[in-house]
C-alpha positions, 0 to 999 in steps of 0.5 A: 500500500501506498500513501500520497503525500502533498507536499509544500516544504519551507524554502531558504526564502519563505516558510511552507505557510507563506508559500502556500498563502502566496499561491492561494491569492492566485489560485486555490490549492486543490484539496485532492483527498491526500495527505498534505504537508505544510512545514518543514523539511525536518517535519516530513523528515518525522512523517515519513518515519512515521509513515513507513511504519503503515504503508510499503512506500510514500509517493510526494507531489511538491506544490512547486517542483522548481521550490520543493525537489531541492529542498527534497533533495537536498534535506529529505531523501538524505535523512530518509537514507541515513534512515535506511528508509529510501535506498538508491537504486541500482543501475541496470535495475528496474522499477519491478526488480526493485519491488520484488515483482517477477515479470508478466508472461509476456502474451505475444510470446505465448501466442506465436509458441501456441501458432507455432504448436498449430502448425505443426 
């Protein structure tokens, strides 16, 4: 399972708080139905611990990628690494390796072996 978390971090030039309150006066920040975090870094830090305790992964949506991935980057992941709690992923892995998912039985494959078996 799978958590979402909106998230709005602090930024060396306003707090989450103003960010977000800048943004409202131009447009509302939709309410989606997901976690929200406003605040920060050290703050989601504690979150996510918590968070990995209930659910196999977090997926974040910053409110603004050019403010919040560098903060993310740069504060969060590497707390969560210390952590143990994200590990950088292997080159020449893929997304389902990483996840433990054994490949699908590829389809195509299956019907040329059945045409083939036909055939004969």
């Amino acid at each position: 399972m799978f958590a979402e978390v909106d998230v709005a971090l602090n930024t060396p030039d306003a707090t989450a708080a103003e960010r977000v309150a800048d943004l409202e006066r131009h447009t509302s920040w939709t309410d989606r139905g997901l976690l929200r975090h406003v605040g920060s870094a050290d703050q989601l830090v504690a979150l996510l611990i918590e968070l990995s305790r209930h659910v196999d992964g977090v997926r974040l949506h910053p409110l603004v990628l050019d403010e919040d991935l560098p903060v993310l980057s740069r504060l969060v992941l590497p707390a969560l690494s210390e952590r143990r709690l994200v590990a950088r992923p292997l080159p020449g892995t893929s997304l389902r390796s990483t996840l433990g998912l054994e490949r699908p039985v590829n389809r195509f494959a299956a019907a040329a072996v059945a045409a083939q078996e036909d055939a004969r």
